[in-house]
N, C-alpha and C positions, 0 to 999 in steps of 0.2 A: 384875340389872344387872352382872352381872359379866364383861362383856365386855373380853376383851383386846384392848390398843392393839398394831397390827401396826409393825412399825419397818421399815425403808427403809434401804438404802443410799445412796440420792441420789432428789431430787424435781427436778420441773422447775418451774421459777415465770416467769413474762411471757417465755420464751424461752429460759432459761438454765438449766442444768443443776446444783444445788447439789450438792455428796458431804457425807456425814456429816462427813467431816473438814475442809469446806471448802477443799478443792482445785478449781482448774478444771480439773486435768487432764479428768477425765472429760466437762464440756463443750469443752472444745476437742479430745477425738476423737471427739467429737458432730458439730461442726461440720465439720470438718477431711473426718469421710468424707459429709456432704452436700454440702460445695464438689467433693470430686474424684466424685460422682455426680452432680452440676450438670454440671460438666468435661467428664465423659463425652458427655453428650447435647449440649452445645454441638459437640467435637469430631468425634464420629461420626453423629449423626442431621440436626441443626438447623440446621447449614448445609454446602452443598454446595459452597461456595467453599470453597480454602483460600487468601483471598489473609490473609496473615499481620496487617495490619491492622484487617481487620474480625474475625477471633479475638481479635486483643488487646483492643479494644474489646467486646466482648463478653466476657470475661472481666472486666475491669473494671466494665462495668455488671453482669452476673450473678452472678460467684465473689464479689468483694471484698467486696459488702455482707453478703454470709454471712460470710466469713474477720470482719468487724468489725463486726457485731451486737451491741452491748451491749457493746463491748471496752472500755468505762471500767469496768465494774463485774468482770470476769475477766480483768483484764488478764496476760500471760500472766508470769510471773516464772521459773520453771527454764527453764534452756537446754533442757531434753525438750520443753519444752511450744513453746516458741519454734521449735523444729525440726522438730515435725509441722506448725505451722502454715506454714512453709515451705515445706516440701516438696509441698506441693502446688501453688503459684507454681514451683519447680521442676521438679515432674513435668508439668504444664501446658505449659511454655515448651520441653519437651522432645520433647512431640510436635508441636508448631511445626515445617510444612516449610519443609527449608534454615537449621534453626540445630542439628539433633540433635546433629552432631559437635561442636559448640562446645560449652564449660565453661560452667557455670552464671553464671559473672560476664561472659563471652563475648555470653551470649544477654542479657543484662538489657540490656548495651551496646547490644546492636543494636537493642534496642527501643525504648527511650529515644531511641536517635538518627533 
């Protein structure tokens, strides 16, 4: 019975990515690159429209709940970690037609409004 226990850099448990060190970095660019592979197929395949409305609404029903999946328990604390998860609400809003020339604070405006 001398079997040795193998060890793990990070495990995944009810959805969430743990590191040895207890970081979420490594869940949050878990998540992070399945919201902008969500993004993608919402953007390019899933609808034919682009009227900018029904994208945003779909990005909120479809991205958001991925971007905050258990985000009481990883919630994200270094500005790296805050800034991947953005950036994909930025890169998103960016292939939005008729807002690409606008700045990122530009586009949030318009959509809100």
């Amino acid at each position: 019975m001398n079997n040795p226990l193998f060890s793990s850099s990070s495990c995944k448990d009810l959805g969430i990515t743990v590191s040895n060190n207890l970081s979420p970095s490594t869940h949050i660019n878990s998540i992070a690159y399945s919201a902008n592979q969500h993004a993608n197929l919402i953007i390019c395949t899933a609808f034919v429209s682009r009227d900018i409305a029904l994208l945003v609404r779909a990005f909120i029903v479809y991205i958001r709940p991925i971007l905050e999946h258990s985000s009481v328990v990883w919630s994200p604390q270094t500005k790296g970690d805050i800034i991947v998860l953005e950036n994909v609400q930025r890169r998103n809003t960016k292939r939005l037609y008729g807002l690409r020339h606008f700045s990122y604070k530009q586009r949030l405006e318009e959509l809100v409004a």
